[in-house]
VEXTI-938675 format. One record per residue (C-alpha): residue number from 0; residue in one letter; z, y, x. Coordinates in nm, 3 decimals. Layout:
BEGIN
+-----+------+---------+---------+---------+
: pos : code :       z :       y :       x :
+-----+------+---------+---------+---------+
: NUM :    A :       Z :       Y :       X :
...
+-----+------+---------+---------+---------+
//
This chain:
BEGIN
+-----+------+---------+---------+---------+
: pos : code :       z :       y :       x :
+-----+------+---------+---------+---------+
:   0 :    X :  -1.469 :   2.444 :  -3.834 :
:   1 :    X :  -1.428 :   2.795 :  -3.726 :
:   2 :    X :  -1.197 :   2.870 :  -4.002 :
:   3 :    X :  -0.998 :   2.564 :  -3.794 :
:   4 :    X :  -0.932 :   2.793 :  -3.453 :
:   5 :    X :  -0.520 :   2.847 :  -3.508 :
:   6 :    X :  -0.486 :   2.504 :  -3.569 :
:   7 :    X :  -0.660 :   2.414 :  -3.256 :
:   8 :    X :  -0.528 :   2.649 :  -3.051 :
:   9 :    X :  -0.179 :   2.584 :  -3.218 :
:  10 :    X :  -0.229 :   2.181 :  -3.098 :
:  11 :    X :  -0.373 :   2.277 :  -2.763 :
:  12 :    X :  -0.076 :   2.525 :  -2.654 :
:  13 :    X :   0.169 :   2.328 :  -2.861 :
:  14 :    X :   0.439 :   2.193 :  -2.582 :
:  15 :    X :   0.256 :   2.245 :  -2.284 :
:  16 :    X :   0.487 :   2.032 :  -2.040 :
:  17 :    X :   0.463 :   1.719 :  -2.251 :
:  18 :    X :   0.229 :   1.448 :  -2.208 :
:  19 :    X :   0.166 :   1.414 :  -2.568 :
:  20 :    X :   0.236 :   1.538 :  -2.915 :
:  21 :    X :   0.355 :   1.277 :  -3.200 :
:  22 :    X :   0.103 :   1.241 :  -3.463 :
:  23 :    X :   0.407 :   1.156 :  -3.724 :
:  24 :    X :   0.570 :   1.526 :  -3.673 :
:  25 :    X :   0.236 :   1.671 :  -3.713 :
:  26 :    X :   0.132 :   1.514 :  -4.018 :
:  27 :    X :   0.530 :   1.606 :  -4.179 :
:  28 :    X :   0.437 :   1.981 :  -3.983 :
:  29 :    X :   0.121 :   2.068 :  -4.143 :
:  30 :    X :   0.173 :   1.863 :  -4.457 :
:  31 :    X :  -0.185 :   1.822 :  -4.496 :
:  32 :    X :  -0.252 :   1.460 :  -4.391 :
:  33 :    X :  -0.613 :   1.437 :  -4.430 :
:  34 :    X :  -0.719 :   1.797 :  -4.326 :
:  35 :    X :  -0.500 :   1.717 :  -4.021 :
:  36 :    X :  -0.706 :   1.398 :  -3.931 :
:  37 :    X :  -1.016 :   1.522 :  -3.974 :
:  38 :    X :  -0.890 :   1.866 :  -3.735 :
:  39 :    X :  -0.808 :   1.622 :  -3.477 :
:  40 :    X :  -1.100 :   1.368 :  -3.501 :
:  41 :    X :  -1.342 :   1.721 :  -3.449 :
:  42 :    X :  -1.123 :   1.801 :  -3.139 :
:  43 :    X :  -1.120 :   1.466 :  -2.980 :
:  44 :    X :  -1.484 :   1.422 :  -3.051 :
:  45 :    X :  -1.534 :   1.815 :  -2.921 :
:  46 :    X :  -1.315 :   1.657 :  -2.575 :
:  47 :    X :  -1.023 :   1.922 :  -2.673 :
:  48 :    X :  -0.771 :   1.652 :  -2.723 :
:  49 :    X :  -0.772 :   1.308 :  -2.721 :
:  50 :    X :  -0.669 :   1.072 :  -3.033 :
:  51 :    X :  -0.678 :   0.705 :  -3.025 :
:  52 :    X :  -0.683 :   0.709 :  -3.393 :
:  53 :    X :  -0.763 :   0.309 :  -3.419 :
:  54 :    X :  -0.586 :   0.192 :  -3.126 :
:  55 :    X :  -0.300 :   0.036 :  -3.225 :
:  56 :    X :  -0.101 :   0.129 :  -2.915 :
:  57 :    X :  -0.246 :   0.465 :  -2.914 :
:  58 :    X :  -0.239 :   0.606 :  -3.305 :
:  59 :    X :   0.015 :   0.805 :  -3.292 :
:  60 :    X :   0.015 :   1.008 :  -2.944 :
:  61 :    X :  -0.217 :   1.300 :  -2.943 :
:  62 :    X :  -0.288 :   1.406 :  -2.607 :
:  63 :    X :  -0.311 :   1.723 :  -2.636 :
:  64 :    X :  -0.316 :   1.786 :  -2.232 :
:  65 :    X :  -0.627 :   1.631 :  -2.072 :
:  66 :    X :  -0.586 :   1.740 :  -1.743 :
:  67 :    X :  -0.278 :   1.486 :  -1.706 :
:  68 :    X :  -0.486 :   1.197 :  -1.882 :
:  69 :    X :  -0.725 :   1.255 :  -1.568 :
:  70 :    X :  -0.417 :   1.263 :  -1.373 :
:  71 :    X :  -0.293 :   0.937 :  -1.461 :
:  72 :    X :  -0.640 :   0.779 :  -1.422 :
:  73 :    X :  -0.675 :   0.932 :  -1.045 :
:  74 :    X :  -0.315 :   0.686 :  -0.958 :
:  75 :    X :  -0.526 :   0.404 :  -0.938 :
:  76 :    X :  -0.877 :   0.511 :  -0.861 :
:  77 :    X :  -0.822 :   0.789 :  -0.579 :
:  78 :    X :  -0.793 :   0.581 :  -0.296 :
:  79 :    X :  -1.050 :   0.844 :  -0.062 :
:  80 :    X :  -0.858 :   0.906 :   0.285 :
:  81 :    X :  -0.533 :   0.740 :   0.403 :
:  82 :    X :  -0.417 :   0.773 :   0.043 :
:  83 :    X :  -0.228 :   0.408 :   0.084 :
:  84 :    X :  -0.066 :   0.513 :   0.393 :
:  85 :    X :   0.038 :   0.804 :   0.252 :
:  86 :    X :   0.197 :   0.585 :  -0.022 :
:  87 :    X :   0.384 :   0.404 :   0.252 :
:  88 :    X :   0.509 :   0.685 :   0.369 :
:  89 :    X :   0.637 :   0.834 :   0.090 :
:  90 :    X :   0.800 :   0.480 :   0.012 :
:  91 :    X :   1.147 :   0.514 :  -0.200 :
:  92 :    X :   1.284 :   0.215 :  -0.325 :
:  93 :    X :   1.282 :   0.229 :  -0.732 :
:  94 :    X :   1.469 :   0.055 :  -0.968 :
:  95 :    X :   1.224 :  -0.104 :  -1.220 :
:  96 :    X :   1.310 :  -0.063 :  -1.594 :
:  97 :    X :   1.027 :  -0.353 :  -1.689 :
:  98 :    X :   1.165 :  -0.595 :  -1.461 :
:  99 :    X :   1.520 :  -0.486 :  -1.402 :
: 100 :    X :   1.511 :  -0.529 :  -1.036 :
: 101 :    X :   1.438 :  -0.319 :  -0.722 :
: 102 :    X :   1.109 :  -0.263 :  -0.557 :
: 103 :    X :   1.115 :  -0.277 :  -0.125 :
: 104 :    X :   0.917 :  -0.127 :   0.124 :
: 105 :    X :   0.799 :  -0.421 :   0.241 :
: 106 :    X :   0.721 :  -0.599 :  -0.128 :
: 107 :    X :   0.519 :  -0.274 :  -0.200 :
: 108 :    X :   0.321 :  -0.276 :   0.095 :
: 109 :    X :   0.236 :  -0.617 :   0.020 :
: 110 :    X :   0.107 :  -0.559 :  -0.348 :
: 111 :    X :  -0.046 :  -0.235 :  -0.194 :
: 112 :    X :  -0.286 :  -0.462 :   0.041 :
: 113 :    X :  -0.372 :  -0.749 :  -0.228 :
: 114 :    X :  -0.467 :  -0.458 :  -0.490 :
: 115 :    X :  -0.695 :  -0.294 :  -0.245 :
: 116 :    X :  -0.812 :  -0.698 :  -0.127 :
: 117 :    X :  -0.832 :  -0.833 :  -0.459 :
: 118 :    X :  -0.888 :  -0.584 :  -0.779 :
: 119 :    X :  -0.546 :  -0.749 :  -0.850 :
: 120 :    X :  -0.288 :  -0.483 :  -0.955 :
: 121 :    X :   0.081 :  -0.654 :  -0.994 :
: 122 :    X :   0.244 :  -0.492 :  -1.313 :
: 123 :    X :   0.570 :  -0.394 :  -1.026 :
: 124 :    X :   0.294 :  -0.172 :  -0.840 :
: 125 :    X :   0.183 :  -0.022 :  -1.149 :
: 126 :    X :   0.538 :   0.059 :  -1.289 :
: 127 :    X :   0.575 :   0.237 :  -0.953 :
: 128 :    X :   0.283 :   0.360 :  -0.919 :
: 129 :    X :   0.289 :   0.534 :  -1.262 :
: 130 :    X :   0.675 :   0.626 :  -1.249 :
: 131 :    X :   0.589 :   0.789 :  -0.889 :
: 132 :    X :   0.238 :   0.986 :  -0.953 :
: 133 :    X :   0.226 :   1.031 :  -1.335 :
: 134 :    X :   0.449 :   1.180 :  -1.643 :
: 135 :    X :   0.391 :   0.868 :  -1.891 :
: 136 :    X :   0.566 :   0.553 :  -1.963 :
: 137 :    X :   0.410 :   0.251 :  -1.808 :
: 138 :    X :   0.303 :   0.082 :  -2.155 :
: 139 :    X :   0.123 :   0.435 :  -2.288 :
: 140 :    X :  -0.016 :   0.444 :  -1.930 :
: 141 :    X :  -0.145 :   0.052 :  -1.926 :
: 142 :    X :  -0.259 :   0.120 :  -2.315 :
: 143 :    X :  -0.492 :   0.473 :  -2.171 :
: 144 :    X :  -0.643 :   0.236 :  -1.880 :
: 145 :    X :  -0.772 :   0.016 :  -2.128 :
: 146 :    X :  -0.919 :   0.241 :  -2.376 :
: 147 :    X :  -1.082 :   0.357 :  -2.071 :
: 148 :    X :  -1.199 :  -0.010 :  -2.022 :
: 149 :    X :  -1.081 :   0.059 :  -1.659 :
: 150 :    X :  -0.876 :  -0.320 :  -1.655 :
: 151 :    X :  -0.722 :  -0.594 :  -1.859 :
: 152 :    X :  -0.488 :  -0.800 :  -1.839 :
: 153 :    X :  -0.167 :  -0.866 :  -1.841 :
: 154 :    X :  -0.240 :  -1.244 :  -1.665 :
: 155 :    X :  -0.020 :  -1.454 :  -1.596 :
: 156 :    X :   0.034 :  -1.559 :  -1.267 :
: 157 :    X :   0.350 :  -1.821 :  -1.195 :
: 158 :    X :   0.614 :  -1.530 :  -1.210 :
: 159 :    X :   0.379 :  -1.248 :  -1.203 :
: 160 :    X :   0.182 :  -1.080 :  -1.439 :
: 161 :    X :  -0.112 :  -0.896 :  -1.265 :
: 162 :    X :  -0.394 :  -0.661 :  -1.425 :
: 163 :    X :  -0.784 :  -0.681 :  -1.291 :
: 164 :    X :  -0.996 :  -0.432 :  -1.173 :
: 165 :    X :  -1.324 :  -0.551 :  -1.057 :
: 166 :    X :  -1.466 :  -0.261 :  -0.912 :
: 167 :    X :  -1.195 :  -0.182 :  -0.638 :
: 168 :    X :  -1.205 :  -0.556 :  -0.520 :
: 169 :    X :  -1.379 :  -0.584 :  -0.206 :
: 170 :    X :  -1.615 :  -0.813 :  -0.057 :
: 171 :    X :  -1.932 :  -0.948 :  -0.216 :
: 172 :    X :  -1.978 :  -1.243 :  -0.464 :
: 173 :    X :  -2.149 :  -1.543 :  -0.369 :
: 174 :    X :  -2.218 :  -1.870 :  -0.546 :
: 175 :    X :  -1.973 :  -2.227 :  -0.469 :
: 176 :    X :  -1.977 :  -2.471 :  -0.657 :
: 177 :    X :  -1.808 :  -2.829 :  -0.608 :
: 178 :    X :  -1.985 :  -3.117 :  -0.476 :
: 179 :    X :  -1.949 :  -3.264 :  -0.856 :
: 180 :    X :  -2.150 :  -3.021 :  -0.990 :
: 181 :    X :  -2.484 :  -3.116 :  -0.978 :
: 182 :    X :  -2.604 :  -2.918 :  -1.231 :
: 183 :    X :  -2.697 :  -2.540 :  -1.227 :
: 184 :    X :  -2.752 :  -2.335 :  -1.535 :
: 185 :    X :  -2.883 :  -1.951 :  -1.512 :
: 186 :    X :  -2.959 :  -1.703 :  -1.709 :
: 187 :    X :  -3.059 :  -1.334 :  -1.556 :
: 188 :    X :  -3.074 :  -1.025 :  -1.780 :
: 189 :    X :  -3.310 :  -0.764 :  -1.657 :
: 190 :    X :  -3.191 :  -0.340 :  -1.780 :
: 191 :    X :  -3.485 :  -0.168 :  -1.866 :
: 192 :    X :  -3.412 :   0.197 :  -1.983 :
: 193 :    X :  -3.142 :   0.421 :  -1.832 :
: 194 :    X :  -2.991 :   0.284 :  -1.496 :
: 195 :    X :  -2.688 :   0.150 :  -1.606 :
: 196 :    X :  -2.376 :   0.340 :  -1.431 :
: 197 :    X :  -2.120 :   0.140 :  -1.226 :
: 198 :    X :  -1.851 :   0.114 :  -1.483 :
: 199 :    X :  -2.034 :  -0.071 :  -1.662 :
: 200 :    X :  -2.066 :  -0.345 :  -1.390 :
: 201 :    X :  -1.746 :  -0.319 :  -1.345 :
: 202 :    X :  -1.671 :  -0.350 :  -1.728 :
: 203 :    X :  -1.900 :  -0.696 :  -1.735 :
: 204 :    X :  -1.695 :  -0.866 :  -1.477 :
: 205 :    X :  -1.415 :  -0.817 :  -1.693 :
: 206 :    X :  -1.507 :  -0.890 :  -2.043 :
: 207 :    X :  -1.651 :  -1.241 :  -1.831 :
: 208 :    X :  -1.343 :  -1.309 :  -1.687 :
: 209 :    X :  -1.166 :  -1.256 :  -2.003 :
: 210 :    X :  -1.361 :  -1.435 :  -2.178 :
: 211 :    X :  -1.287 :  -1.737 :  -1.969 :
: 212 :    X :  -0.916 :  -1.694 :  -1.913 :
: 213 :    X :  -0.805 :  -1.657 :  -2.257 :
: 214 :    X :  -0.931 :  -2.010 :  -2.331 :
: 215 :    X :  -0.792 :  -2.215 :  -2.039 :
: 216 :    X :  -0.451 :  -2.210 :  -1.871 :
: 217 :    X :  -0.594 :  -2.433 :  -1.579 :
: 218 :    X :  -0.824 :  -2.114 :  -1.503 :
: 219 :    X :  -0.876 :  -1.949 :  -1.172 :
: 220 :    X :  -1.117 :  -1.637 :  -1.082 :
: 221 :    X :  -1.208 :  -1.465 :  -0.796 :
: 222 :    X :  -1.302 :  -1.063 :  -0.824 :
: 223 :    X :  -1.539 :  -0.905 :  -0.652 :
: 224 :    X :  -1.700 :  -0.516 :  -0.614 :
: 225 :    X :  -2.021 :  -0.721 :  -0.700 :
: 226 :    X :  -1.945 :  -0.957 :  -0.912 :
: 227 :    X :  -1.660 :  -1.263 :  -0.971 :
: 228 :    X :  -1.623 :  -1.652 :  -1.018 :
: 229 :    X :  -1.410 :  -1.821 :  -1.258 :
: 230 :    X :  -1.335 :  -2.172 :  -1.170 :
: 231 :    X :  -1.227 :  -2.424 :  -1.451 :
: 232 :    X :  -1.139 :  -2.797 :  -1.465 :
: 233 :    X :  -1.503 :  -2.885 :  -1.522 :
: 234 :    X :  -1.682 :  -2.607 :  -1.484 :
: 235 :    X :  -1.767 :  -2.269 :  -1.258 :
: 236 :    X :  -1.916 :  -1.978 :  -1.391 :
: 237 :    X :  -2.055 :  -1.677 :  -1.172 :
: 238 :    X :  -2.191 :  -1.334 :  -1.229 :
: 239 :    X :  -2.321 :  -1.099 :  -1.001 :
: 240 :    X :  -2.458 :  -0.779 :  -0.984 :
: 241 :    X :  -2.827 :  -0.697 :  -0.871 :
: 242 :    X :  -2.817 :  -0.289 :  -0.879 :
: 243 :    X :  -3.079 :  -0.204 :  -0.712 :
: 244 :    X :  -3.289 :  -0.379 :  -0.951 :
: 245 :    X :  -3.043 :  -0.346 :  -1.230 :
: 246 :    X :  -3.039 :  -0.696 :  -1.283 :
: 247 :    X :  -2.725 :  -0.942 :  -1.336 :
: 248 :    X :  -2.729 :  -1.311 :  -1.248 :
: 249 :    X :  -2.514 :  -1.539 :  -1.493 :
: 250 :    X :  -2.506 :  -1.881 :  -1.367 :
: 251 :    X :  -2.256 :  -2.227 :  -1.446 :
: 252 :    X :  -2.222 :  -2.539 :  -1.282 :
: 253 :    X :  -2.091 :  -2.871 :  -1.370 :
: 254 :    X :  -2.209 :  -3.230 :  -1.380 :
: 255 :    X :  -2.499 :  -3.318 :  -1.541 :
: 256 :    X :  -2.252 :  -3.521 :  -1.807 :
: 257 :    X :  -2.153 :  -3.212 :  -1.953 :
: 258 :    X :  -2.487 :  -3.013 :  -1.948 :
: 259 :    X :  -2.461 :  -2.926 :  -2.362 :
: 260 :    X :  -2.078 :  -2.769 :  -2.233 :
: 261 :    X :  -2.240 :  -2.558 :  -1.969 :
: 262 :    X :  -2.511 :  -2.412 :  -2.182 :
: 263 :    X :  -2.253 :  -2.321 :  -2.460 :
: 264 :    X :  -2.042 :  -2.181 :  -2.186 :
: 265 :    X :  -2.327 :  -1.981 :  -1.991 :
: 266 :    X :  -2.469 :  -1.842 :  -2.313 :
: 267 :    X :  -2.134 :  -1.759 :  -2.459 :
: 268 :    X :  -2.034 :  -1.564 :  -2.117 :
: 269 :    X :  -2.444 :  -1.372 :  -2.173 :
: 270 :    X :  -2.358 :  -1.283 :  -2.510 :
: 271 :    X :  -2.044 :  -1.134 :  -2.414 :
: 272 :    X :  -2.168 :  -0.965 :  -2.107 :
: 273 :    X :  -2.464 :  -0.803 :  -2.348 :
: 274 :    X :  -2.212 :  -0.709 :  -2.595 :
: 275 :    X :  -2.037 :  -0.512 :  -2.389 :
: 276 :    X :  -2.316 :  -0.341 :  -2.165 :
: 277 :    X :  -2.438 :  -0.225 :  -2.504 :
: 278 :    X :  -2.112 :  -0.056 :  -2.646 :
: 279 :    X :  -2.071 :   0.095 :  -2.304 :
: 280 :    X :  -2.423 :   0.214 :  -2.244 :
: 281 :    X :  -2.672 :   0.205 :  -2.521 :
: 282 :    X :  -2.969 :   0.337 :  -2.327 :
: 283 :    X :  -3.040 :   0.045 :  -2.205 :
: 284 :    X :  -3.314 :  -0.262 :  -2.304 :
: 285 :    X :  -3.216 :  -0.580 :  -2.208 :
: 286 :    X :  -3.473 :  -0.889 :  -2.097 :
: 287 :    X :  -3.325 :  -1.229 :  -2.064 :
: 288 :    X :  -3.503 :  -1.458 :  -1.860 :
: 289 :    X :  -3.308 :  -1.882 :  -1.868 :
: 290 :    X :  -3.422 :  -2.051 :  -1.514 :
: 291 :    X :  -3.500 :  -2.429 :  -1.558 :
: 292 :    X :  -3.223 :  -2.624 :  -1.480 :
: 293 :    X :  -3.384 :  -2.927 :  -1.357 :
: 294 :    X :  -3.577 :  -2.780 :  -1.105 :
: 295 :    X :  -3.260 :  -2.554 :  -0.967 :
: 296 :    X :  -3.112 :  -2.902 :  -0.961 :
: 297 :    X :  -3.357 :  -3.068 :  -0.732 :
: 298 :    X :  -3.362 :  -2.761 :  -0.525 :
: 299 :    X :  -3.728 :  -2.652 :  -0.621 :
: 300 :    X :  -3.844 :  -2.364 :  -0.369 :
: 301 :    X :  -3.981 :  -2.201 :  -0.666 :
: 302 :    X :  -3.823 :  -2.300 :  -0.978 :
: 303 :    X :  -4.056 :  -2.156 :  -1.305 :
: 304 :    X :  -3.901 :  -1.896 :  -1.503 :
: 305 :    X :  -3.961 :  -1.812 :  -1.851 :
: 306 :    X :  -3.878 :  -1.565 :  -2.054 :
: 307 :    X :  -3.658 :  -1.719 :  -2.426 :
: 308 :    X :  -3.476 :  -1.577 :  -2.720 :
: 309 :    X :  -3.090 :  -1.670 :  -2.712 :
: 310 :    X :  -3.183 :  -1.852 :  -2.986 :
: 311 :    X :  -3.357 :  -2.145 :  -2.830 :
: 312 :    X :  -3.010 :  -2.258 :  -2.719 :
: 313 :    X :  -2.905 :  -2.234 :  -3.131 :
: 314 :    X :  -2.568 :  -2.014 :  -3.030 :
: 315 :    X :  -2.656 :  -1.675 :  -3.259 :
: 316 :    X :  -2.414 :  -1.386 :  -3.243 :
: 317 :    X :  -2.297 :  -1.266 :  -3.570 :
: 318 :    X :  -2.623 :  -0.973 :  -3.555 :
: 319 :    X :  -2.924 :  -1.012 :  -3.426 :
: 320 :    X :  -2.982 :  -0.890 :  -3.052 :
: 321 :    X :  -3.101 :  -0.580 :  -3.016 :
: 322 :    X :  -3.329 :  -0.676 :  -2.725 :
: 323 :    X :  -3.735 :  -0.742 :  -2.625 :
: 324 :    X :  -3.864 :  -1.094 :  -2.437 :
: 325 :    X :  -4.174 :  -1.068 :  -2.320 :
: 326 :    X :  -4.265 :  -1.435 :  -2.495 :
: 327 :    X :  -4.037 :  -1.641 :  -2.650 :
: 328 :    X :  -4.308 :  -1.897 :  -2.811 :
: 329 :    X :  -4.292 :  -2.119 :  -2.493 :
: 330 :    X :  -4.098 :  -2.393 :  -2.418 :
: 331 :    X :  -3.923 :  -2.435 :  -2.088 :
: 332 :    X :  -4.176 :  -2.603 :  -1.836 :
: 333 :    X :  -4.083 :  -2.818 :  -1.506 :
: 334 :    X :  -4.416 :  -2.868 :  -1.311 :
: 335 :    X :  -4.605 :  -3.160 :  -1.438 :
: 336 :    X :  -4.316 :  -3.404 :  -1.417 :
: 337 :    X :  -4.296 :  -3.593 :  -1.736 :
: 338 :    X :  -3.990 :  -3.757 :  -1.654 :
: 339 :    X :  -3.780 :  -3.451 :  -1.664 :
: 340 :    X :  -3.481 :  -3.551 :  -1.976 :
: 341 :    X :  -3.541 :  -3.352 :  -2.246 :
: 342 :    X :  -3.174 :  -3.246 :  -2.242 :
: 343 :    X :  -3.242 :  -2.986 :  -1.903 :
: 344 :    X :  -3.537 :  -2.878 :  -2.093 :
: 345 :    X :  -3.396 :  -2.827 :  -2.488 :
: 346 :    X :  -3.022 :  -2.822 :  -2.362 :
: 347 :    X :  -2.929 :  -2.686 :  -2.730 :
: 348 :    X :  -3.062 :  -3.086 :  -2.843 :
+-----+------+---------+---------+---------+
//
């Protein structure tokens, strides 16, 4: 690589004012198509440029400027200070080019409010926001936030299409449920290894409440800093976030007539959840512990706990976990109760 250094400088100094470089008049430029891929991969990977090589949105923009990435990612994560008010302030009307309308004072300082309320950032706030405080087009801009995992979205909301971002929701999660659902199902994952950062909490939350939107259009969810609640027709599902103890709670509710729905649900949402705490933060080893059901549902003070493979509920993923249980021989246990239905104890029967 250190016969590569004019290339690299070439790409790094190469039209300093854009944004980007186009990968299709670099490959025609240096003729060399895979000795130009291979330069690039070893700068992106060295944090000289960055190349989205298999995004599909993303493949053929090199961003050869990484101060104005970090630029574009500040618009909707430095909110230190009156930043908002300063916003307000500075307040000029803007025509929108993705929704062919104008944006008002008053409409802005509304969306302003319910993105700082709610994690919920209304695709007209982001056009401005982006057109106002950034050099890139809104759908490179939206494409960069999620190969950051920062949000997703677009969701559909009557009119409106809004993008989530869990961690700038305020307020803390807490478990509700409807008086219909007298059945509780939880599962809690205990991190052992490497404290796991914030952005990863932030990036559960959303892979759950994707999860659970893109199968439902009668689907509602709630974000929080800590956590969120997605409410369906017949079923809620909750995580929250234990840092201190680096601990997340997954829990679903429903009536006991769909108890085989809410374990599928509930282990689908843990598998998920797992999934992506591991491509975000490897460092990590993971304990699941499944809480009896039956006793949660007669409100035991102190419901036993024991420790089970994912695989006692018969939903695999497609590779084994890469996880340790402290004892997954036993079967779940409810006190001495014989009566208990065999479905809370061996849901996956």
């Amino acid at each position: 690589p250190t016969n590569w250094q004019e290339f690299m400088i070439d790409i790094e100094t190469k039209n300093p004012e854009s944004t980007f470089l186009d990968y299709t008049a670099l490959r025609q430029e240096y003729l060399q198509k895979e000795s130009t891929e291979l330069k690039l991969e070893y700068m992106h990977l060295e944090g000289r440029i960055l190349w989205y090589k298999t995004d599909k949105a993303l493949k053929d923009y090199i961003f050869h400027n990484v101060d104005k990435v970090t630029q574009l990612l500040r618009v909707l994560f430095d909110h230190s200070g009156n930043r908002c008010d300063t916003r307000l302030q500075d307040f000029k009307p803007i025509k929108m080019k993705e929704h062919k309308s104008s944006l008002e004072k008053q409409l802005f300082s509304e969306l302003l409010k319910s993105f700082k309320e709610t994690g919920l950032l209304d695709s007209r706030l982001l056009e401005y926001l982006v057109t106002r405080e950034s050099e890139f087009q809104v759908h490179i801009a939206v494409a960069i936030f999620k190969q950051f995992k920062l949000m997703f979205g677009p969701l559909e909301s009557g009119n409106d299409k809004l993008f989530a971002i869990p961690e700038l929701a305020r307020g803390d999660c807490c478990v509700s449920r409807r008086e219909s659902h007298n059945i509780h199902a939880r599962i809690e994952i205990v991190f052992n290894g490497l404290r796991l950062p914030a952005y990863v909490y932030h990036q559960m939350t959303s892979r759950m409440v994707q999860l659970h939107m893109g199968k439902s259009a009668d689907t509602d969810f709630v974000l929080r800093r800590n956590g969120g609640h997605v409410t369906k027709e017949l079923l809620d599902i909750t995580i929250m976030h234990d840092r201190e103890n680096d601990r997340v709670i997954l829990e679903a509710f429903s009536s006991v007539d769909h108890i085989h729905m809410v374990w599928e649900e509930l282990v689908n949402t843990t598998d998920v959840v797992y999934c992506q705490t591991k491509e975000s933060w490897n460092a990590v080893r993971p304990v699941f512990f499944i809480v009896c059901s039956h006793c949660l549902m007669l409100k035991s003070d102190q419901p036993k706990r024991d420790v089970k493979t994912l695989s006692h509920l018969s939903y695999l993923p497609k590779k084994p976990l890469d996880v340790y249980f402290s004892d997954g021989s036993k079967d779940l246990v409810c006190g001495e109760d014989s009566k208990v239905p065999e479905a809370l104890m061996k849901p996956c029967k």
